[in-house]
C-alpha positions as CSV (number, residue, x, y, z in Angstrom):
1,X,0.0,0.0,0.0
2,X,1.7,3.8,-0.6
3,X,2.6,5.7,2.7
4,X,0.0,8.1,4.0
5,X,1.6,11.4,3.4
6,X,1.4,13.3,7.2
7,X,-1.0,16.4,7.3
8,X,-0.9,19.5,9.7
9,X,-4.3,20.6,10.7
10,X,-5.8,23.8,12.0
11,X,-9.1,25.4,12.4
12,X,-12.4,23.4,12.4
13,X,-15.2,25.2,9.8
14,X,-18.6,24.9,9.8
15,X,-20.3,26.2,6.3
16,X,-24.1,26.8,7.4
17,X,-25.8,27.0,3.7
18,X,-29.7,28.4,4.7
19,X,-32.5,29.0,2.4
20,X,-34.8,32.0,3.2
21,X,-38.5,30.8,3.7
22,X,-40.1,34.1,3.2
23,X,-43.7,32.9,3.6
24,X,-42.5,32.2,7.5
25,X,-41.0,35.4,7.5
26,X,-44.0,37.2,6.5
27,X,-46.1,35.4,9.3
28,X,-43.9,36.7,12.0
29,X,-45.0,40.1,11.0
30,X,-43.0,43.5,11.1
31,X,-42.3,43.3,15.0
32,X,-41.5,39.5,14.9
33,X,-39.4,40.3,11.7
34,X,-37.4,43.5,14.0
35,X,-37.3,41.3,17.0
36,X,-35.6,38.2,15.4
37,X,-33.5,40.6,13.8
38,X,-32.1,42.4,16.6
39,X,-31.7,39.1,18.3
40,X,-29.7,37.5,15.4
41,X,-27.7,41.2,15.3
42,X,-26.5,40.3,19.3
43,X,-25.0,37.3,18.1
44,X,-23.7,38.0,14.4
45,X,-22.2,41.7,15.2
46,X,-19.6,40.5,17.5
47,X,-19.1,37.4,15.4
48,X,-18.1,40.1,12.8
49,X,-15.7,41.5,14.7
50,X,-13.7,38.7,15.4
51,X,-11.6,37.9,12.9
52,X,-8.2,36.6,14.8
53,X,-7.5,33.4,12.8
54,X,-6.4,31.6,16.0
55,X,-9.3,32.5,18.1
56,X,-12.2,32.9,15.5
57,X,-13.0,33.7,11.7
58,X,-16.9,34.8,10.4
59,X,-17.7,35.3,7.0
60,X,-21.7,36.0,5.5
61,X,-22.5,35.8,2.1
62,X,-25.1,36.3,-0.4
63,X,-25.7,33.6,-2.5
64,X,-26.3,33.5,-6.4
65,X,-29.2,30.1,-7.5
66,X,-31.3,28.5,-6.3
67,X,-29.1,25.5,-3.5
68,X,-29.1,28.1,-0.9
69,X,-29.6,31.7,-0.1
70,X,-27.3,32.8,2.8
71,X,-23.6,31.3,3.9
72,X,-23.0,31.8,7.4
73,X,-19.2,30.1,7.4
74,X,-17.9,30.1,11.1
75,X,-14.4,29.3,12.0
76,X,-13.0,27.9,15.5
77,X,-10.2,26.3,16.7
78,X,-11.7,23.1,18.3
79,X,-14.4,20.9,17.0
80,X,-16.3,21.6,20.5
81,X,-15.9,25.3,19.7
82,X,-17.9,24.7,16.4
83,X,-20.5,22.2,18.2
84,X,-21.1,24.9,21.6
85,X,-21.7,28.0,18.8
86,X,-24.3,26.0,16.7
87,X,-26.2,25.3,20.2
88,X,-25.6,29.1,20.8
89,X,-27.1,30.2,17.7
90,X,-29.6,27.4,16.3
91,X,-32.8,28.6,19.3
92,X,-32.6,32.1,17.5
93,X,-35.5,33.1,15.7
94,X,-33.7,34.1,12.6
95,X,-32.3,30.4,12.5
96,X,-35.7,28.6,13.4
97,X,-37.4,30.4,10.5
98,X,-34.7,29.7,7.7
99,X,-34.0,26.3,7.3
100,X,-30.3,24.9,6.7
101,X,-30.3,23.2,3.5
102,X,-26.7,21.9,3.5
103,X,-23.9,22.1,5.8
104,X,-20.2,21.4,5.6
105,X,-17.3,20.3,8.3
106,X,-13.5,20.2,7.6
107,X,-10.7,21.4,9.2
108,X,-8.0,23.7,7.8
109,X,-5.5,21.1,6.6
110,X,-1.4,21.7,5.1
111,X,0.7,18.9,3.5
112,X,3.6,18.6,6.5
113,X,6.2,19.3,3.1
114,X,5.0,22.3,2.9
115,X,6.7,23.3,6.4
116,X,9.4,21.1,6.9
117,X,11.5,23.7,7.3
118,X,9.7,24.1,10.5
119,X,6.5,22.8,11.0
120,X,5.6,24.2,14.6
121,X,2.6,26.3,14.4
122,X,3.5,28.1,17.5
123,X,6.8,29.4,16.6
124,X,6.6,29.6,12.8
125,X,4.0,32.7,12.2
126,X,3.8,31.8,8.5
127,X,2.4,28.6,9.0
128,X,0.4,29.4,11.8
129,X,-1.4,32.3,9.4
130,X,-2.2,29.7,7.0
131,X,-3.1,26.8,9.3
132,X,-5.7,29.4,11.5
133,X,-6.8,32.3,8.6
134,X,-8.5,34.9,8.9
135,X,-11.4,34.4,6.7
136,X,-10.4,37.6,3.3
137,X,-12.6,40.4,2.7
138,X,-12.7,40.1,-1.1
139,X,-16.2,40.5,-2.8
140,X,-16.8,36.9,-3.9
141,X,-16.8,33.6,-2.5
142,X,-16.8,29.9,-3.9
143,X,-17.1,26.9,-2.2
144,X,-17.3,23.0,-3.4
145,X,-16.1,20.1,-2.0
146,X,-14.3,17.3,-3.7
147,X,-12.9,13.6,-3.2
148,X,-10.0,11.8,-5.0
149,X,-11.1,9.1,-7.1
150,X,-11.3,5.3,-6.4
151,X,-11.7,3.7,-9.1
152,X,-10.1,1.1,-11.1
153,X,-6.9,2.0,-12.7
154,X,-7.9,6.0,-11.3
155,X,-7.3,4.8,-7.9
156,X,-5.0,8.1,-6.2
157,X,-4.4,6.1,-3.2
158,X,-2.4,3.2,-5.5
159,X,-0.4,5.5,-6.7
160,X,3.0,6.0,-5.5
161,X,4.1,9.0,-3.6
162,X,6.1,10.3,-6.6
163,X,3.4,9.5,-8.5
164,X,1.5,11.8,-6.4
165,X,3.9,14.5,-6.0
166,X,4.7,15.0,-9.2
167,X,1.2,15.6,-10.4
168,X,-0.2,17.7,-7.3
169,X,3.2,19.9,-9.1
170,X,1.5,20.5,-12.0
171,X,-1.8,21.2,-10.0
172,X,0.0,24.2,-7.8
173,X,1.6,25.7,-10.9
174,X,-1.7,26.5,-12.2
175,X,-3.2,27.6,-8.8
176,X,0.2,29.7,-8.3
177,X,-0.6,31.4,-11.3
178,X,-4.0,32.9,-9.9
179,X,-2.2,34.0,-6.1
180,X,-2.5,37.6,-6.9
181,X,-6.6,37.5,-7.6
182,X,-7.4,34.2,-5.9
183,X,-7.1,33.0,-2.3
184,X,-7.8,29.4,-1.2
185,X,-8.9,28.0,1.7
186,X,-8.3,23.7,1.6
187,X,-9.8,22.0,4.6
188,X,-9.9,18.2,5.2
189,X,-13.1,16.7,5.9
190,X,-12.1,12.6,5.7
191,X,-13.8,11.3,8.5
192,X,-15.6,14.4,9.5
193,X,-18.0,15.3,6.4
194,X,-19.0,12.9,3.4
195,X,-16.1,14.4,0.6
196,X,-12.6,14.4,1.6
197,X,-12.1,18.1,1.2
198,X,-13.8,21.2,1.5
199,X,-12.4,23.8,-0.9
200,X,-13.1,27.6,-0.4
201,X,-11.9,30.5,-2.6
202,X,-12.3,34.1,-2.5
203,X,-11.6,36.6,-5.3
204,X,-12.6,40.3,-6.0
205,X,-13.9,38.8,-9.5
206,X,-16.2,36.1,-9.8
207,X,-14.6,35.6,-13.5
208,X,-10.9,34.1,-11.6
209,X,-13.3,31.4,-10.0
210,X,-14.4,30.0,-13.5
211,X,-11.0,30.7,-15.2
212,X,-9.0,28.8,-12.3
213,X,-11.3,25.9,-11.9
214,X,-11.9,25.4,-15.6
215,X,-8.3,25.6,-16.2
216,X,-7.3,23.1,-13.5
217,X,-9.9,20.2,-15.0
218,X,-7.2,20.2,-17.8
219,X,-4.3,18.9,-14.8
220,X,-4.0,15.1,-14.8
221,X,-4.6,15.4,-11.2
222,X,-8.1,16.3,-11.7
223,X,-9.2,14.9,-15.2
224,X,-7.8,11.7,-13.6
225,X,-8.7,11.5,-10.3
226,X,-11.0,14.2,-9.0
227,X,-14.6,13.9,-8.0
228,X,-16.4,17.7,-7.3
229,X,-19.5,18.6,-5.3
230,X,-21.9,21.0,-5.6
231,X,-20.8,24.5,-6.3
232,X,-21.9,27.5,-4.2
233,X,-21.0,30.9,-5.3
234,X,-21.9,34.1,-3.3
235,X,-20.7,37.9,-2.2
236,X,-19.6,39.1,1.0
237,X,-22.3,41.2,2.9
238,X,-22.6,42.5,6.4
239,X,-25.1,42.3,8.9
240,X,-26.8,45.8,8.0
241,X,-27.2,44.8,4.6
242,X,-29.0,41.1,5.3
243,X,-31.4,43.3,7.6
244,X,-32.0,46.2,5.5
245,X,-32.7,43.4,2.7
246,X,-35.0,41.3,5.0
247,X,-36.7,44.3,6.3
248,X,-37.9,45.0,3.0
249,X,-35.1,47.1,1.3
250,X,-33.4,44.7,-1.4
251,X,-29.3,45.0,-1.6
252,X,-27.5,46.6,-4.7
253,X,-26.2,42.7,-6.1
254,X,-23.3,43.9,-8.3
């Protein structure tokens, strides 16, 4: 069988993908609609402000379909963290009325070659920003999660570990060619979710998500051996914005 290659892990995430069900929004009525929403805004605002990678990360989106309507993607550096802030949040009004239609549990996960220069979290700051992030503020966001194939003679986990290396070589090039408008987010869900990775990008340009995936199906390490999800794409919005748009006042979508 070929060697296991080690992995460095990070913060646990927790995508909450919720669809609006407006017909149970209507029947709160305006107060029931102000009330929920000033009880969400005591728990989102200082969620908002808490964007030390080590402690916490909290990102909301807008999303574009018809899968979901709202991401609320949470970041935390324990599992139980994760587990005590959905009991926190799930009896609010907001989140008994909007339903979650599909959720998603990794953990922020690094290749140990990547640091083996020094692969101590707590004395190598570079590694420790990339193993706990702090979730970027660009406009757009894209998530999907994916599995390496089993299959036959498209089996990854037959192939050798220079087998392996060489091709996830090839797969970085490309990706290395989008750093400047692209950030990535890769988090491990094996044992935790039903894919084996969770992958989240974020872009000022919804256009690099489409240019960088499409490009990367041409990689042998994907036309070969990689099984995708379901897509969700979305833009960043605040707290003011989901209430003004819930309250009745629809956002500018650009």
């Amino acid at each position: 069988m070929s060697e296991a290659p080690e992995t460095l892990e990070g913060s646990f995430i927790w995508h909450d993908f919720r669809r609006l069900d407006l017909d149970a929004w209507d029947r709160l009525g305006a107060s029931g609609r102000e009330a929920a929403l000033e009880a969400l805004s005591r728990r989102i605002r200082p969620l908002e402000g808490q964007q030390d990678g080590r402690e916490s990360s909290f990102g909301l989106y807008q999303l574009a379909g018809h899968k979901a309507d709202l991401l609320f993607m949470h970041l935390r550096p324990t599992l139980a963290d994760l587990v005590a802030l959905k009991a926190e949040l799930l009896p609010e009004p907001f989140f008994r009325t909007h339903p979650p239609v599909y959720s998603y549990i990794s953990v922020v996960e690094l290749s140990r070659y990547v640091a083996r220069g020094n692969p101590d979290p707590t004395t190598n700051p570079a590694l420790r920003e990339r193993l706990y992030p702090s979730l970027p503020e660009t406009a757009y966001v894209c998530f999907y999660p994916m599995s390496k194939r089993r299959s036959g003679e498209d089996n990854w986990y037959t192939l050798s570990r220079d087998e392996r290396a060489h091709m996830m070589r090839g797969h970085g090039a490309i990706g290395h060619r989008y750093h400047e408008r692209v950030t990535q987010i890769i988090s491990g869900s094996q044992g935790l979710d039903d894919w084996e990775w969770g992958v989240t990008l974020y872009a000022d340009d919804a256009i690099d998500f489409k240019k960088l995936v499409y490009e990367m199906r041409f990689d042998e390490a994907s036309a070969r051996f990689a099984d995708f999800g379901p897509f969700y794409v979305g833009r960043r919005i605040g707290f003011d914005e989901l209430s003004s748009w819930l309250l009745g006042s629809a956002p500018d979508a650009r």
